[in-house]
N, CA, C and O atoms as a GROMACS GRO file, in nm:
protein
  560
    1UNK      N    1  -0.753  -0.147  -1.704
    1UNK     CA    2  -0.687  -0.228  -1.603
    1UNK      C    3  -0.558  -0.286  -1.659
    1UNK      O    4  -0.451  -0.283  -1.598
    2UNK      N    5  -0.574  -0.332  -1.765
    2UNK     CA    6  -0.424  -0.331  -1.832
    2UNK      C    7  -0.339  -0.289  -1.871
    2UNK      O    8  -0.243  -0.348  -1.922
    3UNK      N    9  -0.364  -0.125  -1.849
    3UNK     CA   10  -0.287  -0.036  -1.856
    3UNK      C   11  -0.212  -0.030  -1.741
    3UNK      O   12  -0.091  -0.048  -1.731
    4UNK      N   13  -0.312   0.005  -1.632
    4UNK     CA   14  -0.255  -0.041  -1.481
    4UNK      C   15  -0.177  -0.129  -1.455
    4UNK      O   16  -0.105  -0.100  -1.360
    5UNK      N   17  -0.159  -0.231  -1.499
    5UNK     CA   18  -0.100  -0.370  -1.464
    5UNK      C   19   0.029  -0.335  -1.573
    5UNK      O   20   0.137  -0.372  -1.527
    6UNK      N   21   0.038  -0.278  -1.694
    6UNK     CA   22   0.153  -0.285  -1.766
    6UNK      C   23   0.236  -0.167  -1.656
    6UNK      O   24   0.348  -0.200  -1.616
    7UNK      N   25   0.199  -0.080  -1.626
    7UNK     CA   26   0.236   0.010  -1.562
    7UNK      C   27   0.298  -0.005  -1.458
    7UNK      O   28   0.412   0.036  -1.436
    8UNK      N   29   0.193  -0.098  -1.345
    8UNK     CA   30   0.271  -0.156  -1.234
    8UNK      C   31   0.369  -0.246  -1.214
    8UNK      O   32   0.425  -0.262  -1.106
    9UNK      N   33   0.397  -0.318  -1.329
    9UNK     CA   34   0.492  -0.416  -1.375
    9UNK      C   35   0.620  -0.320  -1.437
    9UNK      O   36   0.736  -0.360  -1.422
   10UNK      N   37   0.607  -0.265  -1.466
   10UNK     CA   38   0.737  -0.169  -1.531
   10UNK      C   39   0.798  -0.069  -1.428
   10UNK      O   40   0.896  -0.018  -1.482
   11UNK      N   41   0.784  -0.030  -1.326
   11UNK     CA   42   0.774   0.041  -1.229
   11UNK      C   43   0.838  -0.023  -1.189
   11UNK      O   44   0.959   0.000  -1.186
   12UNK      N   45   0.755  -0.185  -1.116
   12UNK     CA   46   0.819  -0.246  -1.077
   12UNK      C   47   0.953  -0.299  -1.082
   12UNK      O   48   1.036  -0.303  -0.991
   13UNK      N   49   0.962  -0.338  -1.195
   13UNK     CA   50   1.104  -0.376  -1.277
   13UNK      C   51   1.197  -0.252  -1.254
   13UNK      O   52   1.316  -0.269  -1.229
   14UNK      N   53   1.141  -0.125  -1.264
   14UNK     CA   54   1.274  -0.033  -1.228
   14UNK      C   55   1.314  -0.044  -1.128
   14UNK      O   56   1.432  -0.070  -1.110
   15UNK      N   57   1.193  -0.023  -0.992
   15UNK     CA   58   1.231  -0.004  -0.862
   15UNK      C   59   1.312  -0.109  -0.806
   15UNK      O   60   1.378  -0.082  -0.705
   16UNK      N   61   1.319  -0.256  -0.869
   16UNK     CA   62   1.377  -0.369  -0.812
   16UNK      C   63   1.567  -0.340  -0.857
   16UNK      O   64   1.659  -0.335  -0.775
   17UNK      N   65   1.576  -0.327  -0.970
   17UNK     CA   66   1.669  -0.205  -1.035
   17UNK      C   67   1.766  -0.120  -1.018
   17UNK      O   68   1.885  -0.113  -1.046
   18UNK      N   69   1.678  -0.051  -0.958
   18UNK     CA   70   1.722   0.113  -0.907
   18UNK      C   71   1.846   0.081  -0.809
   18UNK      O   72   1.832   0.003  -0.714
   19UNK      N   73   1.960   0.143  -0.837
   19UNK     CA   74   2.014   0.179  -0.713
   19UNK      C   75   2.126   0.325  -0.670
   19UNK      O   76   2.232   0.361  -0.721
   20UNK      N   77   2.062   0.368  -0.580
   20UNK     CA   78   2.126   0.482  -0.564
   20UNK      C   79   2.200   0.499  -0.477
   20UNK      O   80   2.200   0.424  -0.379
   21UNK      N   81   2.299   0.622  -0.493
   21UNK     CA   82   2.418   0.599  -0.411
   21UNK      C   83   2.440   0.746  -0.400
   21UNK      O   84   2.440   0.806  -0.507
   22UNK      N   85   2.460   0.823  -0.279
   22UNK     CA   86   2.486   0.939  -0.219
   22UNK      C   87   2.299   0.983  -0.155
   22UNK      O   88   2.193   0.920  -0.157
   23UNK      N   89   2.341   1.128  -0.102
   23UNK     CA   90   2.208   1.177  -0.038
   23UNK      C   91   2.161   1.247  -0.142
   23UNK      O   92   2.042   1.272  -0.122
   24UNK      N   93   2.202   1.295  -0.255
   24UNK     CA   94   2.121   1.362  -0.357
   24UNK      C   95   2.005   1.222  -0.455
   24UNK      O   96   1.882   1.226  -0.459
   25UNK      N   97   2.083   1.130  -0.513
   25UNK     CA   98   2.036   1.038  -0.533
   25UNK      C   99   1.904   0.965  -0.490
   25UNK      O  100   1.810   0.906  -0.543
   26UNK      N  101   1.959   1.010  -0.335
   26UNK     CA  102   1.818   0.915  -0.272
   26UNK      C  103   1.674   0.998  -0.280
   26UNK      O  104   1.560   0.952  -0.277
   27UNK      N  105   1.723   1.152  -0.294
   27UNK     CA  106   1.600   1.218  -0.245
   27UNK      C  107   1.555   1.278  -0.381
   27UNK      O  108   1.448   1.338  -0.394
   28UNK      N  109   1.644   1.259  -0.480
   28UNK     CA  110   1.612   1.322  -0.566
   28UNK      C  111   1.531   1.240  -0.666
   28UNK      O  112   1.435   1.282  -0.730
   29UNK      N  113   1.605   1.068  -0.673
   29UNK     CA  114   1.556   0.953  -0.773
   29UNK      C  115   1.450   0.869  -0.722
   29UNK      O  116   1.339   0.855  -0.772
   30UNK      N  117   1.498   0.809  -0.610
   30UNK     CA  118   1.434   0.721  -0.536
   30UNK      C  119   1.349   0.761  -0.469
   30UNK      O  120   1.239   0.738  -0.521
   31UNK      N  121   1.340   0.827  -0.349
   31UNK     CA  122   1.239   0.916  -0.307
   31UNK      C  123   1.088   0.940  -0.414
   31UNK      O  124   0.981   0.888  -0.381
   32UNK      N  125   1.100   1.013  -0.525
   32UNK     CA  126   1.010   1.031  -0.583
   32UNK      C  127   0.937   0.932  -0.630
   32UNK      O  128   0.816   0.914  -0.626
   33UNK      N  129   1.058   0.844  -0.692
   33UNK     CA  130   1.037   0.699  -0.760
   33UNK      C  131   0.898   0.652  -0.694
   33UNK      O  132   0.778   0.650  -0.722
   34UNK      N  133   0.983   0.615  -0.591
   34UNK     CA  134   0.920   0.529  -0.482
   34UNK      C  135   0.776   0.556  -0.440
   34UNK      O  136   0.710   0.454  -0.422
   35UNK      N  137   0.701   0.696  -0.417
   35UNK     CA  138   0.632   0.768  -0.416
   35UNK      C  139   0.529   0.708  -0.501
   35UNK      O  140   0.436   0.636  -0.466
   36UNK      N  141   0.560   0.751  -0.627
   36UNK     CA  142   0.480   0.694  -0.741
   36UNK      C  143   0.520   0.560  -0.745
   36UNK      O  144   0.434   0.518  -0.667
   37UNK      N  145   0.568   0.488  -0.767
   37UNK     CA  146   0.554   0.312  -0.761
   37UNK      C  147   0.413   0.305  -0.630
   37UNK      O  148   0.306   0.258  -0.669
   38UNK      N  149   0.423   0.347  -0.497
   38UNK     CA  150   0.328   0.362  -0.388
   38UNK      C  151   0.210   0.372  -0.465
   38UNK      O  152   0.124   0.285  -0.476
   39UNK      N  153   0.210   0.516  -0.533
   39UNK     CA  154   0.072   0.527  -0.544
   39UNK      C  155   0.026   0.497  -0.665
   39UNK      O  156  -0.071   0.564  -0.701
   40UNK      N  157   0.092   0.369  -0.782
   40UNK     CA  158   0.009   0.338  -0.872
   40UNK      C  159   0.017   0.194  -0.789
   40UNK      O  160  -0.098   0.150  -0.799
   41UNK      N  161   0.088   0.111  -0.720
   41UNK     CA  162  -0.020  -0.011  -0.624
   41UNK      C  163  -0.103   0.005  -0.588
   41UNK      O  164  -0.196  -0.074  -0.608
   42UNK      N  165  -0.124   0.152  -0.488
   42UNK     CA  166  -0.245   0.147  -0.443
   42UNK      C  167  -0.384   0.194  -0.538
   42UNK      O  168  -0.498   0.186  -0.491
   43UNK      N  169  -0.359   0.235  -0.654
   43UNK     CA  170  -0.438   0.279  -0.751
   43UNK      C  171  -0.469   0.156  -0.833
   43UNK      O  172  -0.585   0.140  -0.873
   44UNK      N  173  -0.351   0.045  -0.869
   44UNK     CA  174  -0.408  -0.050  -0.874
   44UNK      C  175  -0.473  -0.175  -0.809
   44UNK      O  176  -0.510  -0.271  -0.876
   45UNK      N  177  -0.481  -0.169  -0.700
   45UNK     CA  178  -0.541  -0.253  -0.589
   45UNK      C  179  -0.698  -0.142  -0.638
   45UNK      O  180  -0.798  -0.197  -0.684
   46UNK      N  181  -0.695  -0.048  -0.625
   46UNK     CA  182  -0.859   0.004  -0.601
   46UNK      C  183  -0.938   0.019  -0.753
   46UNK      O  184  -1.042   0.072  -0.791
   47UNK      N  185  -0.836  -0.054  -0.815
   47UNK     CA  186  -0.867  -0.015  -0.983
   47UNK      C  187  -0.911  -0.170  -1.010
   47UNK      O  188  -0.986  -0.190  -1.106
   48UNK      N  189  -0.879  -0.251  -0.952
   48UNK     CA  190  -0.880  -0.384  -0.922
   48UNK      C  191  -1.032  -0.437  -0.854
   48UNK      O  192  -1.100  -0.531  -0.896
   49UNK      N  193  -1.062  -0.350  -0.738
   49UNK     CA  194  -1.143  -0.349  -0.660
   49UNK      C  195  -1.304  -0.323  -0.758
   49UNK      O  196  -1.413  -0.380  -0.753
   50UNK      N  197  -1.269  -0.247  -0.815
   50UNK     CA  198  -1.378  -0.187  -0.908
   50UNK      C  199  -1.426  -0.246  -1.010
   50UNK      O  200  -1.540  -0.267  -1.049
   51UNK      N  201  -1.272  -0.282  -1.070
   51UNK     CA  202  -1.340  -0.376  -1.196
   51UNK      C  203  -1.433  -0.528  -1.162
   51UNK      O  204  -1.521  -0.585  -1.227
   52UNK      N  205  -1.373  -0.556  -1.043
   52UNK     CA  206  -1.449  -0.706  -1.010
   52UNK      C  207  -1.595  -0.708  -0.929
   52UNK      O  208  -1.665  -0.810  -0.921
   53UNK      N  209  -1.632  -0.567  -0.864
   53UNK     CA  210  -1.760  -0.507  -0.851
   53UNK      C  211  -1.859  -0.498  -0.966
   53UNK      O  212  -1.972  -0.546  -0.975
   54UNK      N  213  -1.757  -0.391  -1.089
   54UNK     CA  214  -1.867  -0.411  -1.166
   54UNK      C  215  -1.888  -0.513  -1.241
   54UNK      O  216  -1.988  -0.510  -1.314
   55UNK      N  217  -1.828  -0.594  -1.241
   55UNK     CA  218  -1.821  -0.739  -1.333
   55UNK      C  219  -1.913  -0.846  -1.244
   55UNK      O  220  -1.950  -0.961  -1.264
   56UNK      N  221  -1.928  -0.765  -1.153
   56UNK     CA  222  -2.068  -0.850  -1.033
   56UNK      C  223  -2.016  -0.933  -0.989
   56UNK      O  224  -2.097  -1.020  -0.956
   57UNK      N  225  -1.882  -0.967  -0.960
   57UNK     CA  226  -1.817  -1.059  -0.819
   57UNK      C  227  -1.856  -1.003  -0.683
   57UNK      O  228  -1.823  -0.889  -0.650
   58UNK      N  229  -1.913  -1.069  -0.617
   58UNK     CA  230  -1.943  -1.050  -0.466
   58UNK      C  231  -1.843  -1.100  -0.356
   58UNK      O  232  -1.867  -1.096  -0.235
   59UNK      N  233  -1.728  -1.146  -0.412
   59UNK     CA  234  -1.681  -1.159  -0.301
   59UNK      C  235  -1.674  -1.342  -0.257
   59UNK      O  236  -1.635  -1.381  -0.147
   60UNK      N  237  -1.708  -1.413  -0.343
   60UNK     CA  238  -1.718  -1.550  -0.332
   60UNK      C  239  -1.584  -1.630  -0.329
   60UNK      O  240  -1.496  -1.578  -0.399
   61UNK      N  241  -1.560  -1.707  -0.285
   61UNK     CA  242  -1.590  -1.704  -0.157
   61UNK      C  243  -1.523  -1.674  -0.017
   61UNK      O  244  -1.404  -1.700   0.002
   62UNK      N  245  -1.583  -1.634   0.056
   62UNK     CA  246  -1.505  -1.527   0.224
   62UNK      C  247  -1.641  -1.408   0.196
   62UNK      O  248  -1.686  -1.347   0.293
   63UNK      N  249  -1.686  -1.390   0.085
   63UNK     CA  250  -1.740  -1.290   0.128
   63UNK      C  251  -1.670  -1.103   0.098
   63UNK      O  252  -1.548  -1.115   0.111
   64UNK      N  253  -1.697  -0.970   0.070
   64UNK     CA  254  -1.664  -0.883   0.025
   64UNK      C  255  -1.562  -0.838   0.193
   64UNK      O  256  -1.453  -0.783   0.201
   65UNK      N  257  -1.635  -0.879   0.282
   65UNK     CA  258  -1.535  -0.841   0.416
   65UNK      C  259  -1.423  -0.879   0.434
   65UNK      O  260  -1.344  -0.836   0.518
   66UNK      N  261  -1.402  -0.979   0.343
   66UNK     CA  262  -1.305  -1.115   0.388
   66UNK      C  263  -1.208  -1.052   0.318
   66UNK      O  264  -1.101  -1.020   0.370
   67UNK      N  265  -1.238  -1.028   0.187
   67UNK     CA  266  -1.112  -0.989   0.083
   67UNK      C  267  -1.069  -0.888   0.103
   67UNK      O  268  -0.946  -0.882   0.113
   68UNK      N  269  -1.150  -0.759   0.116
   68UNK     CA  270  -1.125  -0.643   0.172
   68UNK      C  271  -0.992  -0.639   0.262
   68UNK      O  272  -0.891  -0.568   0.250
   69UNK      N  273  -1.023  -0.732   0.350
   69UNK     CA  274  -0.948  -0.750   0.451
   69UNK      C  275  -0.794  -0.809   0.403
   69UNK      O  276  -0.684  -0.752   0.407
   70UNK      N  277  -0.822  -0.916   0.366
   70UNK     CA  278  -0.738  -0.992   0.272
   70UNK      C  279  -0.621  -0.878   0.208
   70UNK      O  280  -0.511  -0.859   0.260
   71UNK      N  281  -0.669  -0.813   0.095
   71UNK     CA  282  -0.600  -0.722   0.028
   71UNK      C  283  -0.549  -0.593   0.138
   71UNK      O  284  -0.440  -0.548   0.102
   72UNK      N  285  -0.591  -0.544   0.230
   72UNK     CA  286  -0.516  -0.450   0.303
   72UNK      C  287  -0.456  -0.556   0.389
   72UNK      O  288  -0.413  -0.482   0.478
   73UNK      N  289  -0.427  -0.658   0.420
   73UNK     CA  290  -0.313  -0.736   0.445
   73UNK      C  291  -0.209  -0.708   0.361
   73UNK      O  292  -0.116  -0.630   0.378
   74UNK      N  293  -0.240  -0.799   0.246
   74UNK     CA  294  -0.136  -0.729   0.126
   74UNK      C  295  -0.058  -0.636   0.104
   74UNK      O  296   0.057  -0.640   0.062
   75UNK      N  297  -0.135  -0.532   0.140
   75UNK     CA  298  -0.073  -0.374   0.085
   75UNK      C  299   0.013  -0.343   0.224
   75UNK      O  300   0.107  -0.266   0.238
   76UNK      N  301  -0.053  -0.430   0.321
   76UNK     CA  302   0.035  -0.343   0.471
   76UNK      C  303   0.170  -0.431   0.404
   76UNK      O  304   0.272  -0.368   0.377
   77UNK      N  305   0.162  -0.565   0.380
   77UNK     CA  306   0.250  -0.666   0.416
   77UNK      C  307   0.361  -0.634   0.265
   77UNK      O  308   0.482  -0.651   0.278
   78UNK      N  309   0.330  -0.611   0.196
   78UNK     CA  310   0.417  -0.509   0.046
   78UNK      C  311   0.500  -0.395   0.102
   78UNK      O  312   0.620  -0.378   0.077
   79UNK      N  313   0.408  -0.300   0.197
   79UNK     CA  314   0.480  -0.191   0.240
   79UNK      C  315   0.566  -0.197   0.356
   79UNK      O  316   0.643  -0.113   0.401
   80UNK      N  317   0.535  -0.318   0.398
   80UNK     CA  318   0.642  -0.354   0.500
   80UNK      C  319   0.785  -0.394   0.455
   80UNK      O  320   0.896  -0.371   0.504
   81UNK      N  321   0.736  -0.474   0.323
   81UNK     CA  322   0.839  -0.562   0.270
   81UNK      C  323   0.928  -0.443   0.251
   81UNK      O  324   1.035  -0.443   0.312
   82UNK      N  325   0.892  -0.331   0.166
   82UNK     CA  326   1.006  -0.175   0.122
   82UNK      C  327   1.054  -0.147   0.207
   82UNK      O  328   1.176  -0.155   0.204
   83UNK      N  329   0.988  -0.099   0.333
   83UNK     CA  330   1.039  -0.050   0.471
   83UNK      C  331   1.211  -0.119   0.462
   83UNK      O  332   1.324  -0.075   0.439
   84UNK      N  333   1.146  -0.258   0.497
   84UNK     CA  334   1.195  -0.353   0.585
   84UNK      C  335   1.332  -0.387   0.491
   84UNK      O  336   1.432  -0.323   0.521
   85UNK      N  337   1.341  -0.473   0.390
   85UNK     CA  338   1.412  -0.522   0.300
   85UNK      C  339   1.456  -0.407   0.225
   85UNK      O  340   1.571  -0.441   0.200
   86UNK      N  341   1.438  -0.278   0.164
   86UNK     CA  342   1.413  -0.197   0.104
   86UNK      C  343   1.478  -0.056   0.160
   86UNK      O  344   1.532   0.019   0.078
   87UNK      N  345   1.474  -0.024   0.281
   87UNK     CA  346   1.470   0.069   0.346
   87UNK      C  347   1.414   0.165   0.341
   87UNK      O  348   1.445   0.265   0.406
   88UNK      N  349   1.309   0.155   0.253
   88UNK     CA  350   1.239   0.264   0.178
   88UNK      C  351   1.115   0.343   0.277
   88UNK      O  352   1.015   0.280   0.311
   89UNK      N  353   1.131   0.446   0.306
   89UNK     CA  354   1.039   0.544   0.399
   89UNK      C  355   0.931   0.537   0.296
   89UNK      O  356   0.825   0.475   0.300
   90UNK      N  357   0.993   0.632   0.179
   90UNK     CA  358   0.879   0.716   0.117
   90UNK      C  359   0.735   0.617   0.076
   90UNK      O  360   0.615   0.646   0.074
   91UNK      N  361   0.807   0.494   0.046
   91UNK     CA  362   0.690   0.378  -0.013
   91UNK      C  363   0.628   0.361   0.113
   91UNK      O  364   0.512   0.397   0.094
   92UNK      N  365   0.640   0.326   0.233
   92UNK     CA  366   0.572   0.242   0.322
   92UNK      C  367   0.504   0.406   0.364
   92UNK      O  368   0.384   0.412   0.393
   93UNK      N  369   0.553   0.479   0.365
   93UNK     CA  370   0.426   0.598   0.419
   93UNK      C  371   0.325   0.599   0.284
   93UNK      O  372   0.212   0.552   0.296
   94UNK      N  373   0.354   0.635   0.201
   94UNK     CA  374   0.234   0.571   0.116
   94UNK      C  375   0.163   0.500   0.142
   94UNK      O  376   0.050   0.548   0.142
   95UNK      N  377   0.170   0.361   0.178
   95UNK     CA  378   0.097   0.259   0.187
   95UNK      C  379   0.042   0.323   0.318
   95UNK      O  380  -0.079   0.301   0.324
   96UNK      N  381   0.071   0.370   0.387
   96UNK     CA  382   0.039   0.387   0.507
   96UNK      C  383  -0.068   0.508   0.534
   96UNK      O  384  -0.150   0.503   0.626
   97UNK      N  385  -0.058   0.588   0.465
   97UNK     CA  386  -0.128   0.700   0.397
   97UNK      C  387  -0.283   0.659   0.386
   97UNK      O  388  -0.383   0.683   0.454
   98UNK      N  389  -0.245   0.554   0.218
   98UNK     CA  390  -0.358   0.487   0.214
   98UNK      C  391  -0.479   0.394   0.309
   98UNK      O  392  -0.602   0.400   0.314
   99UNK      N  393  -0.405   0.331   0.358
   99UNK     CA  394  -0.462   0.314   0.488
   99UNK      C  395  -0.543   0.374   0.583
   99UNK      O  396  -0.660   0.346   0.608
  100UNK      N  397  -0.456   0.478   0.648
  100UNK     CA  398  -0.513   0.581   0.665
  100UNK      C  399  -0.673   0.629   0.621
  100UNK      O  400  -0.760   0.622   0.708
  101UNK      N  401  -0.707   0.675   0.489
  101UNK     CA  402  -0.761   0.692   0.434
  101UNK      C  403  -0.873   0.604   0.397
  101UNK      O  404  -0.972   0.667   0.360
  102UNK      N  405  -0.886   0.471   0.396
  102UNK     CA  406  -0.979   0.359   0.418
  102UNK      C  407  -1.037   0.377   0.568
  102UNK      O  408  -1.158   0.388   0.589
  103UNK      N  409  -0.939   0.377   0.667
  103UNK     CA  410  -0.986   0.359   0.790
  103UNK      C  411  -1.072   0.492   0.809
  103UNK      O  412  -1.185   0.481   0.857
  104UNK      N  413  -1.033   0.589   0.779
  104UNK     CA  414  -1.110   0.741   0.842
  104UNK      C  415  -1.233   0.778   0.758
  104UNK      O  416  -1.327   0.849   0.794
  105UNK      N  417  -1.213   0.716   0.636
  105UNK     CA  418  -1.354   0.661   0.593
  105UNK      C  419  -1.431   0.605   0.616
  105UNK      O  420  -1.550   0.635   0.602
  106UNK      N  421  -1.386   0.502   0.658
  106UNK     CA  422  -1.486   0.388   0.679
  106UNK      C  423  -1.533   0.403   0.837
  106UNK      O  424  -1.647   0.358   0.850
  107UNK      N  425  -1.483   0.450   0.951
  107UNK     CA  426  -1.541   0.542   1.035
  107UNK      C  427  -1.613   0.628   1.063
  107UNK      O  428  -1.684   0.636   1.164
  108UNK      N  429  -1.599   0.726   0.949
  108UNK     CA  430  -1.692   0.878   0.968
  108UNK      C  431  -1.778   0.790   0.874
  108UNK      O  432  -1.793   0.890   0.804
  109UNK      N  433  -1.843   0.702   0.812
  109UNK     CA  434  -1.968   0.662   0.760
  109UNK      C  435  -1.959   0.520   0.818
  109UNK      O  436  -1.894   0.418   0.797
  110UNK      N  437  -2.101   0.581   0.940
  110UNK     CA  438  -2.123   0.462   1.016
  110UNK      C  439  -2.184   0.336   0.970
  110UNK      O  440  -2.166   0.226   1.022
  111UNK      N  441  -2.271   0.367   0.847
  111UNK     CA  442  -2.336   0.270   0.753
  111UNK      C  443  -2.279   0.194   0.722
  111UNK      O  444  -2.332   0.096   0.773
  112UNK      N  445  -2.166   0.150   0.645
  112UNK     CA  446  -2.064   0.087   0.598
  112UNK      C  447  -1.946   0.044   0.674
  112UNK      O  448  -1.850  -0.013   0.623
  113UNK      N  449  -1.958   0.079   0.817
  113UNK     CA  450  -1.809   0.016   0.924
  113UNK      C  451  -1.887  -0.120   0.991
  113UNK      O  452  -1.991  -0.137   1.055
  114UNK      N  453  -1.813  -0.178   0.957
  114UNK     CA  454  -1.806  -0.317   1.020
  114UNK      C  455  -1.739  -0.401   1.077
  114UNK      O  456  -1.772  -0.519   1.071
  115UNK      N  457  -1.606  -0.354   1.160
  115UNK     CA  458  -1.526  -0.335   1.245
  115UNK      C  459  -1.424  -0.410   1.164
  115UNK      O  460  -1.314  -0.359   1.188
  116UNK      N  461  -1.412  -0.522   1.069
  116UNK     CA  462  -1.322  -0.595   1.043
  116UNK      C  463  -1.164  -0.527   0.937
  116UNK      O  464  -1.044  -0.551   0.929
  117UNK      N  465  -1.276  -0.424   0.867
  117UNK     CA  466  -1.214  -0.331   0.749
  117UNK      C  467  -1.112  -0.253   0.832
  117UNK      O  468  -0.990  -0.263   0.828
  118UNK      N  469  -1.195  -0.164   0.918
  118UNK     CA  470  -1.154  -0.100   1.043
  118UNK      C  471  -0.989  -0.164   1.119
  118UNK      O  472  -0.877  -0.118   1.143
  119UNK      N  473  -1.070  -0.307   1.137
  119UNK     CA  474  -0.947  -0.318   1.268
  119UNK      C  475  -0.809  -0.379   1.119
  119UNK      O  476  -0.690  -0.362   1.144
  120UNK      N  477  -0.841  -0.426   1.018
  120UNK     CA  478  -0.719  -0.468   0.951
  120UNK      C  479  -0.634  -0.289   0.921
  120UNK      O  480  -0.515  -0.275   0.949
  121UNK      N  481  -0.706  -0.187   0.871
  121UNK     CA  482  -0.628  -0.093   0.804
  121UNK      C  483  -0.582  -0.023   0.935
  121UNK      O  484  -0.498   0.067   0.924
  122UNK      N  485  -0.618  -0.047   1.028
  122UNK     CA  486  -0.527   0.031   1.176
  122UNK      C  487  -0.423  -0.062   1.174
  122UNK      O  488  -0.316  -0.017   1.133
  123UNK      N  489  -0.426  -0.210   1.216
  123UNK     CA  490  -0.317  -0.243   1.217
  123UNK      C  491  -0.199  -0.282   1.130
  123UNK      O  492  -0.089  -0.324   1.164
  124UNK      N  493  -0.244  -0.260   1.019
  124UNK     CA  494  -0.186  -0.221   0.942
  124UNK      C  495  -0.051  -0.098   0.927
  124UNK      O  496   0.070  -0.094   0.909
  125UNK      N  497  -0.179   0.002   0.952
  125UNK     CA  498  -0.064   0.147   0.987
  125UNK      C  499  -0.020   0.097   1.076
  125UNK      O  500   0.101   0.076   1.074
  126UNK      N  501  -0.087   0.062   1.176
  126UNK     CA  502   0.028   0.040   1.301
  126UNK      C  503   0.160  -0.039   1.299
  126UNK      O  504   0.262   0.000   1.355
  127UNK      N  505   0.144  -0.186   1.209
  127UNK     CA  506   0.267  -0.173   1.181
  127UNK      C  507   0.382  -0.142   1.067
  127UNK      O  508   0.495  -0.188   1.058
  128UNK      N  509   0.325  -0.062   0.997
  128UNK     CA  510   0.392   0.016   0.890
  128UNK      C  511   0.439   0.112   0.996
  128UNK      O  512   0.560   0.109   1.017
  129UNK      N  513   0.348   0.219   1.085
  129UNK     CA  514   0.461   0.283   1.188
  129UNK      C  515   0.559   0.235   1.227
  129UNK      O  516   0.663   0.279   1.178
  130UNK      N  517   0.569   0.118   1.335
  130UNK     CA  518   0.625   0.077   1.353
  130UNK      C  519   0.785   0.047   1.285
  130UNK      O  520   0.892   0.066   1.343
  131UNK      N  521   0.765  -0.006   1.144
  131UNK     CA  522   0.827  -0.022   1.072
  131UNK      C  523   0.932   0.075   1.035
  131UNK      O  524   1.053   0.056   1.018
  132UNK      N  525   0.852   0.197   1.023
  132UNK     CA  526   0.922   0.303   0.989
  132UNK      C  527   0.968   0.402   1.057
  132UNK      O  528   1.015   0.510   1.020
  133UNK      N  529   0.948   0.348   1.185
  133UNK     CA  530   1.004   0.382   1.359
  133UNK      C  531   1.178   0.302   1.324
  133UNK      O  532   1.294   0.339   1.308
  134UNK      N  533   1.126   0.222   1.326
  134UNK     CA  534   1.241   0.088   1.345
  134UNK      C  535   1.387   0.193   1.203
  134UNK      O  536   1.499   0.244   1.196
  135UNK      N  537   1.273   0.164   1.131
  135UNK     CA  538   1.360   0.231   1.019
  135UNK      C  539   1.443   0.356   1.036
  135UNK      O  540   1.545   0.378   0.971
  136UNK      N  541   1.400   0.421   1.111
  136UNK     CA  542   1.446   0.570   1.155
  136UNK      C  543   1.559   0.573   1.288
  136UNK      O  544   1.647   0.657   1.307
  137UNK      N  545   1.520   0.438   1.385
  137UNK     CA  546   1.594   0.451   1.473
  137UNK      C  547   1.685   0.388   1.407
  137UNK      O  548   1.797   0.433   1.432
  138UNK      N  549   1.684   0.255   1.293
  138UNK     CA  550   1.828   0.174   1.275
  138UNK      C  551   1.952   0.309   1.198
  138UNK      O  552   2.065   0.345   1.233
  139UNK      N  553   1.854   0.357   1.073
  139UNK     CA  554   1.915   0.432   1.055
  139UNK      C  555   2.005   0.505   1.113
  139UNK      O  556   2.118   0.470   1.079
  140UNK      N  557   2.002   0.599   1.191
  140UNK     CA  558   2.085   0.678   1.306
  140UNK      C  559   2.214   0.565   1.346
  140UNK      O  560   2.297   0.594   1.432
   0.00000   0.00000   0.00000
């Protein structure tokens, strides 16, 4: 986990950093960049998730629904921030990705849906779409 965290912190520090200038630049540096910065947050959010499971935190207190919830707030509200402040596509579809991927899980296994997980990572994407609607039309 502290590998993770040195990792996500250095990333970080570039991407805040970074700045590129022309269309090769963007798709060639940033683009990718961005990509991977995406997917070691979301690797550390679930790397995060794990370690405090097995360390036998339940979730005290709100409960394991609560935080769940809590943290895909986070991750929508991070990937908004790139979108938004950032202009960044490639990050907020990431995040958005991920999302994705919680929700269509946690759906096709009816055992484990409990509508709250559900309704945060839809709206979530939904407004990361959004976002990156907005982003596409300002652009133009």
């Amino acid at each position: 986990m502290l590998l993770m965290l040195t990792l996500l912190g250095s990333l970080l520090a570039i991407y805040l950093r970074l700045e590129t200038e022309g269309t090769a630049q963007r798709w060639l540096v940033r683009l990718p960049f961005s990509v991977y910065l995406a997917w070691v947050a979301v690797a550390t959010i679930a790397n995060s998730s794990i370690l405090l499971t097995h360390l036998g935190w339940g979730g005290e207190p709100g409960g394991a629904q609560f935080w769940t919830v809590v943290v895909l707030a986070a991750a929508a509200g991070i990937g908004l921030w790139a979108v938004i402040s950032r202009r960044d596509f490639g990050f907020g579809l990431v995040i958005a990705w991920a999302l994705f991927g919680i929700f269509s899980k946690r759906t096709a296994d009816t055992a484990t849906a409990d509508g709250a997980v559900e309704i945060a990572s839809a709206t979530g994407m939904a407004l990361l779409g959004l976002g990156l609607i907005y982003l596409l039309i300002k652009g133009r």
